[in-house]
N, C-alpha and C positions, 0 to 999 in steps of 0.2 A: 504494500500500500504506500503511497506517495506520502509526502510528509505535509501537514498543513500548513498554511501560511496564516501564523498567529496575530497577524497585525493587519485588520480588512483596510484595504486602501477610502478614506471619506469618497474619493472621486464613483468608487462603485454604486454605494450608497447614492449620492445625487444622479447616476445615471438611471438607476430603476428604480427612481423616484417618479422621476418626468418622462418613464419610457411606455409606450404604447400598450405592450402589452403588460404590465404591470396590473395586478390584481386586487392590492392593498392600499387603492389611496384614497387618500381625506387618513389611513388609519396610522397616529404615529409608531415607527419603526428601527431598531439598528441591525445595522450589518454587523454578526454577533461573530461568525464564523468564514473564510473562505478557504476552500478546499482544492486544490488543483488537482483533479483529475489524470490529466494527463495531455502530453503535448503529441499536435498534428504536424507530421513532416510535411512541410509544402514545396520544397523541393527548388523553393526562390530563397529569397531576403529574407521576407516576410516569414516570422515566425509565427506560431498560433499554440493556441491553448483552451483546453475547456474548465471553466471554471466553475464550481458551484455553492453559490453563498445562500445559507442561512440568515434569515429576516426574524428577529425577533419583537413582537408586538408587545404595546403596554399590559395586555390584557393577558398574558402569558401566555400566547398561541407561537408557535412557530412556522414558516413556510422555508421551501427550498426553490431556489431559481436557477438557473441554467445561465451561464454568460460563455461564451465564444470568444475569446479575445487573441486580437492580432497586433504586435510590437513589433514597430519599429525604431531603429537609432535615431532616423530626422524624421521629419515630418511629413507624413501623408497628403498634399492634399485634395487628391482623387478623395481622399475617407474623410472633410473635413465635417462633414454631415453624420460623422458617427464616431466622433473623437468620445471617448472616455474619461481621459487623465492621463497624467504624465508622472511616471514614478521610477523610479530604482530596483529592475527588478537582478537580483544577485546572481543569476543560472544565466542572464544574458548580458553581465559583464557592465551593468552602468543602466542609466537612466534608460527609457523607452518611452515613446509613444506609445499610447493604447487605443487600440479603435473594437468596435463592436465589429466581430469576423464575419456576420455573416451579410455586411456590403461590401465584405474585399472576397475579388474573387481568384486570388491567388492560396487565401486562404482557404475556400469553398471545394476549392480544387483537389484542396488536399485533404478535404474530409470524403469526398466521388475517389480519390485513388485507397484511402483506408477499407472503405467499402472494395472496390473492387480487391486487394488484399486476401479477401478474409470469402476469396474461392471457393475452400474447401468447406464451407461452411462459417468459419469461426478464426477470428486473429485479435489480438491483444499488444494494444500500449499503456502502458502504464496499467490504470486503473479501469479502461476504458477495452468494452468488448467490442468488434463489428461483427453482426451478425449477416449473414445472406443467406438468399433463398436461391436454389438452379434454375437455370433453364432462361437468364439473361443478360445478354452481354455488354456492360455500360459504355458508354462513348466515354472516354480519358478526356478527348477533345473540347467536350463541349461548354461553352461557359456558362458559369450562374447568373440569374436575374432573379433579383428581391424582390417578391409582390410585395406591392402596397396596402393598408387598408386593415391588415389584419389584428384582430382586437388581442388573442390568448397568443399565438406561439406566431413563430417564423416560418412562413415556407419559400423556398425557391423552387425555380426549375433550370434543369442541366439541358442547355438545349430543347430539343424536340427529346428526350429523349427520358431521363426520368424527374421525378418531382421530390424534394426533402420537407420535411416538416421537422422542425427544432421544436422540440417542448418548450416552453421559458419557465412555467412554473410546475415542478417535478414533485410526485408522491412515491415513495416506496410500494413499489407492488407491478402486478401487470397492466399495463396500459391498454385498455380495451380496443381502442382504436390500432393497437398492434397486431394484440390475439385473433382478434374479429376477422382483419384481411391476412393473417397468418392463414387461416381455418378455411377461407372460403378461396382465397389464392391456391391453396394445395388441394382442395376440393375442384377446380375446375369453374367459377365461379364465372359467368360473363359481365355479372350486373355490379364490379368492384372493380376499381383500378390495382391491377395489383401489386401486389408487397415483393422489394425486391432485398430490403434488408431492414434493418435497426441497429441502432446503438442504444448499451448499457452499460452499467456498472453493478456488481454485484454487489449490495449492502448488507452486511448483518442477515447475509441467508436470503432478503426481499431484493431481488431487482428494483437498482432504478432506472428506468425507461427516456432515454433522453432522446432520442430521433427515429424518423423512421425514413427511407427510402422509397418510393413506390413506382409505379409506371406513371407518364405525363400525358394524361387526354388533353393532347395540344386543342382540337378541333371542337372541343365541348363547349357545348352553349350552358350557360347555368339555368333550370329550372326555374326558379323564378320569376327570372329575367325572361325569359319565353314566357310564362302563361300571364305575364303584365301586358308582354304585345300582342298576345291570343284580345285578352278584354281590350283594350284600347284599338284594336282591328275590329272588333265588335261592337263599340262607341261609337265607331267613323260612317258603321251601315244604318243608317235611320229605318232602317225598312224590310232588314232582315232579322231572322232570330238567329241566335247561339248556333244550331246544326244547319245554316245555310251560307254562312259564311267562310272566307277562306281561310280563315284564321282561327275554326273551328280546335278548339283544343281534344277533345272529349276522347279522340282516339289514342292522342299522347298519355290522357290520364288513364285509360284503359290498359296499355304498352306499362307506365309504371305500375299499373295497382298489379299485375302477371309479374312482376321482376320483382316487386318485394316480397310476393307470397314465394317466389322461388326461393330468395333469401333466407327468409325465414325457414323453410322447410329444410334449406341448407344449415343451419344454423340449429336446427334442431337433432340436423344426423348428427353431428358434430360435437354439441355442445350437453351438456347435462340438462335431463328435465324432470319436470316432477312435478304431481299437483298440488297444488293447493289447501293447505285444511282449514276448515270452519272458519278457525280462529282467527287464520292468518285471512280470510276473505273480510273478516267483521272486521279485524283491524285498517284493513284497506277502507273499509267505506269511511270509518272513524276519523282514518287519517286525510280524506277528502272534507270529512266535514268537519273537520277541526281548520283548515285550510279556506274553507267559506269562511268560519268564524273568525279568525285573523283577515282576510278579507274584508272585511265588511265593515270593519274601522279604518281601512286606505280608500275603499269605493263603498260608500253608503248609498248608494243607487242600487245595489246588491241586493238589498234588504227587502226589493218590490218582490223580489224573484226567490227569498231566500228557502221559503219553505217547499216550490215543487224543486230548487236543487237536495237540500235535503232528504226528498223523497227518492230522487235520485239515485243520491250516493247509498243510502240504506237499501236499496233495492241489489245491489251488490252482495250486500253480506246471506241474502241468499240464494245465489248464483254458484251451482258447485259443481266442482271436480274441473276447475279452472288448470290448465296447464301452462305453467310459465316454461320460460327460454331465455337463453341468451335474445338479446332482442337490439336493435339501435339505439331509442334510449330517447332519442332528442332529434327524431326525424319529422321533417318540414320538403317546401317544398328547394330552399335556399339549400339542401344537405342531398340534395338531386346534381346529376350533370344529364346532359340531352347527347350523343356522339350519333355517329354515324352509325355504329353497331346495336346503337339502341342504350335502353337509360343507366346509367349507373348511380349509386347507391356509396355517400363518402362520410367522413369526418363519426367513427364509429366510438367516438371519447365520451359519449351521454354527456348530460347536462353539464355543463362546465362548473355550475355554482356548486354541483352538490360534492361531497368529497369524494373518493377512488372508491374505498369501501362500499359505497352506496352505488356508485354509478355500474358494477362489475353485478352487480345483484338481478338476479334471472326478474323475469315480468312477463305480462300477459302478451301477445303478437297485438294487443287491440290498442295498446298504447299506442303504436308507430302508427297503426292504421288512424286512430283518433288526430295524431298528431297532421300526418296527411289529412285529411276530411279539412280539420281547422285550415291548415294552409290553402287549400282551396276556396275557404270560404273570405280566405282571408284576401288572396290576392285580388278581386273586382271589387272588396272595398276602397285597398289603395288606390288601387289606379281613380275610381270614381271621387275619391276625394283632390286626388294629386288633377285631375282633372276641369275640377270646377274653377269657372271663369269667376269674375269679380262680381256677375250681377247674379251668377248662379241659374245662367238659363240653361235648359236643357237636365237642369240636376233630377228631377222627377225620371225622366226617360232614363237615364244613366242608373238611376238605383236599379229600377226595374231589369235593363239589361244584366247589371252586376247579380241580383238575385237570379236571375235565369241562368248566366255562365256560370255561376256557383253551385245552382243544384243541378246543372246537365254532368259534368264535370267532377263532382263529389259521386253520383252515382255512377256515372262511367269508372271511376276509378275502383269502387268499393264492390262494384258487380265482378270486376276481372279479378280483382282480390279473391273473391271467394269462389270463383268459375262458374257464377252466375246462378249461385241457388240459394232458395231464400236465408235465411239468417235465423239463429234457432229463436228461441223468448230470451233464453241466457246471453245467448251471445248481442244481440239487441242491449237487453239491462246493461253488461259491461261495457260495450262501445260508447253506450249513451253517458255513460257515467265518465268515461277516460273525454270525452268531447268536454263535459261541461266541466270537469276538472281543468282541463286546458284552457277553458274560455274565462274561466274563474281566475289562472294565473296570467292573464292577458291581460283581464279588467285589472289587477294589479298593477301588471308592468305598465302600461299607457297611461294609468295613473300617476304613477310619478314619474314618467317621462316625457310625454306625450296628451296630457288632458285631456287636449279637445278629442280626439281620438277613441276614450272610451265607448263612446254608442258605437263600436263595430264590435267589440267584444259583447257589450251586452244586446245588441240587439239578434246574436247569436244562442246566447243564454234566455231572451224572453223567449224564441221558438223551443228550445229545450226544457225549459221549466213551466210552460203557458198552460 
C-alpha cells in the first residue's frame, strides 16, 4: 500500500469546493485525509496521479472523492481552466503545477494505455487495479474530449471509439453501474453500451470503484431530447393528432418498452431474486406514505389529493408474492440513448442521493416501468410550457395535444413492456403506487427548484388519486 500524504494541500480543498461535481455544498467541510493511490505512466512530461481525499463534515459524516491530478514543472496553459494549486511535491523533485487530469489529454492517455495493459484480464500500479473485459481492441491513438454539463462524475470519450466515466464521489463497495453492464455485457446484451473495463482499489476487503470504461455510441441521439421534438413536431400540426403525424413517437416508445423488459428479464437470469414477504410489502406502502407525509409540509397543494394517495400506497401492502430484481433504479427517459441499432439503456448507479447500500438493493421491475410512464408524461409538459408565447395563445390546444402525446405514448410503451396483455389487479395496484410515489417526489423536487412548475407533477397525481 502507498504511503499517505499526511498534510492535505488547502488548494485541494478550494478546488472541490467550487467544483461541479461536488456533492457537499452550502455543507461546511475539511480535507481530513489524502491518499495517493497510485501514479499513471503517460509516457510525456506530464506526470499524473490519482488521488483520493477524505471530506470530513461538521456533523461527523465523512465522504470520499476521486481527484486525477496532472504536475507539471512550469506552467500549463493549454490546462489554465483546470489549475489546482501549486505545491512541493517530494517524488517529483520541487514545486509543480497541479491541474485536474482529466482536461489534459496527455494524461487521459495514459489512463486508455493502463487499460489496454491489463489484457489478460487484470494489471496493477501501485494501489490501483485495471480491470478488462475480451473481445475489444482500444485505439492507443485516439484523443480524449471532456463533456460538459455533467453534474456527479467525469466522463470523456477516446475518439469514436470508447467512453470513460471517472466517479468523483466514491463508496466502498460494488458500483452498480459496473456490475449491471458487467452482467448484461457478458450476457450478450444489445440494449447496453458495453463494458470494456474499470478501475479499483481494493479496500479493507470492499472494493473501491473509481472508473469505468465502456463502448462510445458516437451516433446516439439522447431520448429525451427526441421525444421533446416528437411533441413540438406535434404542436406545429394544428390539424392532426398524435398517430398522424410525422413525428409520431409511439413506435419508439413501443421499441423501448421491448428493450427494457428484455433487460430486465436479463437481469433477472443473472442476478439474485426473490419474493417479497408481507412484511417487507407493508413496509413499502409505509415507506411511501411516510414520504407523502414529509411531502406535504414542502407542497401543501398535496393535501387536496392526500387521502386517495394514501389509499394508494396501502393498497400495496396487499399485493403478494411480489418478485424483486436487480433493476435500474433511477430510469427516465434522459437515462435512454436512440442509435441506429435500436435503444439502449445507460447510467445503471440508481439514484445518486440515496447511499450505495440502498441503491444495490433488488426492487420490483414496476419501479423502472413507473419511472418511464412519468417521463412520458412528463416530456409534452415541458415542451408545452417551454413553448408558451407571452400572450399564451394557442396554450389550451397545446395542453390538449400534450395530454394526447402523453397517453398514446405511455400506452404504447407499457403494452410492449408487457407483450400486450392485460395487466393483472396486483400488478395494476403496484404500478399505480411506484407512478404516484414518483409524482409525489416530483411535487417535491419543482418545489424547491422550480415552483411554478409544480401543476405538472400534481396535475399527474389528481388523475391518480381523483
Amino acid at each position: 500500500m502507498s504511503d499517505d500524504i499526511t498534510k492535505p494541500h488547502d488548494g485541494l480543498a478550494a478546488f472541490v469546493q467550487n467544483a461541479r461535481w461536488f456533492g457537499g455544498k452550502g455543507r461546511p467541510f475539511e480535507v481530513t485525509d489524502v491518499r495517493r493511490l497510485g501514479w499513471v505512466d503517460t509516457g510525456t512530461r506530464a506526470k499524473a496521479s490519482i488521488e483520493l481525499l477524505t471530506l470530513s463534515y461538521e456533523d461527523g459524516a465523512t465522504e470520499y472523492y476521486q481527484l486525477p491530478l496532472s504536475y507539471y514543472a512550469d506552467p500549463e496553459e493549454r490546462l489554465n481552466h483546470a489549475f489546482v494549486g501549486w505545491w512541493e511535491e517530494a517524488e517529483l523533485g520541487g514545486f509543480v503545477h497541479v491541474y485536474d487530469a482529466v482536461h489534459d489529454r496527455d494524461a487521459m492517455a495514459g489512463w486508455l494505455k493502463a487499460f489496454d495493459a491489463a489484457k489478460d484480464g487484470r494489471s496493477r500500479t501501485g494501489d490501483l487495479e485495471w480491470h478488462r473485459l475480451p473481445g475489444h481492441d482500444l485505439d492507443l491513438e485516439a484523443h480524449s474530449t471532456l463533456f460538459s454539463g455533467e453534474q456527479s462524475n467525469s466522463s470523456m470519450a477516446f475518439g469514436d471509439d470508447a467512453l470513460l466515466k471517472v466517479f468523483r464521489k466514491v463508496t466502498p463497495g460494488v458500483n452498480p453501474d459496473i456490475a449491471v453492464h458487467q452482467v448484461l455485457t457478458e450476457a450478450g446484451s444489445d440494449h447496453v453500451a458495453h463494458l470494456y473495463g474499470w478501475l479499483e482499489i481494493a479496500d479493507d476487503g470492499a472494493p473501491l470503484q473509481l472508473a469505468m470504461l465502456q463502448q462510445f455510441l458516437r451516433t446516439a441521439s439522447d431520448g429525451w431530447e427526441a421525444a421533446l421534438a416528437s411533441v413540438r413536431n406535434l404542436f406545429a400540426e394544428a390539424d392532426l393528432h398524435a398517430d398522424e403525424v410525422g413525428g409520431d413517437f409511439a413506435g419508439e416508445a413501443a421499441r423501448l418498452g421491448e428493450s427494457l423488459a428484455e433487460v430486465h428479464q436479463t437481469l433477472a437470469d443473472h442476478f439474485p431474486t426473490r419474493v417479497r414477504t408481507a412484511d417487507e410489502q407493508r413496509e413499502l406502502a409505509n415507506a411511501m406514505a411516510g414520504r407523502l407525509d414529509a411531502a406535504l409540509d414542502v407542497v401543501p397543494e398535496l393535501a387536496a389529493y392526500a387521502d386517495g394517495l394514501r389509499k394508494t400506497f396501502a393498497n400495496v401492502a396487499d399485493v403478494a408474492s411480489v418478485t424483486i430484481q436487480q433493476v435500474h433504479g433511477d430510469l427516465h427517459l434522459g437515462q435512454t440513448l436512440r442509435t441506429v441499432k435500436g435503444w439502449k439503456i445507460v447510467d445503471f448507479e440508481g439514484e445518486p442521493a440515496k447511499p450505495l447500500a440502498d441503491r444495490v438493493l433488488p426492487d420490483s421491475p414496476w419501479r423502472d416501468v413507473a419511472g418511464m410512464l412519468r417521463s412520458f408524461d412528463y416530456a409534452p409538459r415541458v415542451a408545452e410550457r417551454t413553448a408558451a408565447g407571452a400572450d399564451d395563445t394557442g396554450a389550451e390546444q397545446r395542453s390538449f395535444r400534450a395530454a394526447e402525446w402523453a397517453e398514446r405514448n405511455c400506452a404504447a410503451f407499457l403494452d410492449a413492456y408487457v407483450g400486450g396483455r392485460e395487466l393483472t389487479t396486483d400488478e395494476q395496484a403496484l404500478l399505480d403506487a411506484y407512478v404516484a410515489d414518483k409524482a409525489v417526489y416530483e411535487a417535491v423536487y419543482e418545489a424547491r427548484n422550480r415552483p411554478t412548475w409544480v401543476p405538472v407533477p400534481l396535475s399527474a397525481i389528481e388523475r391518480l388519486a381523483g
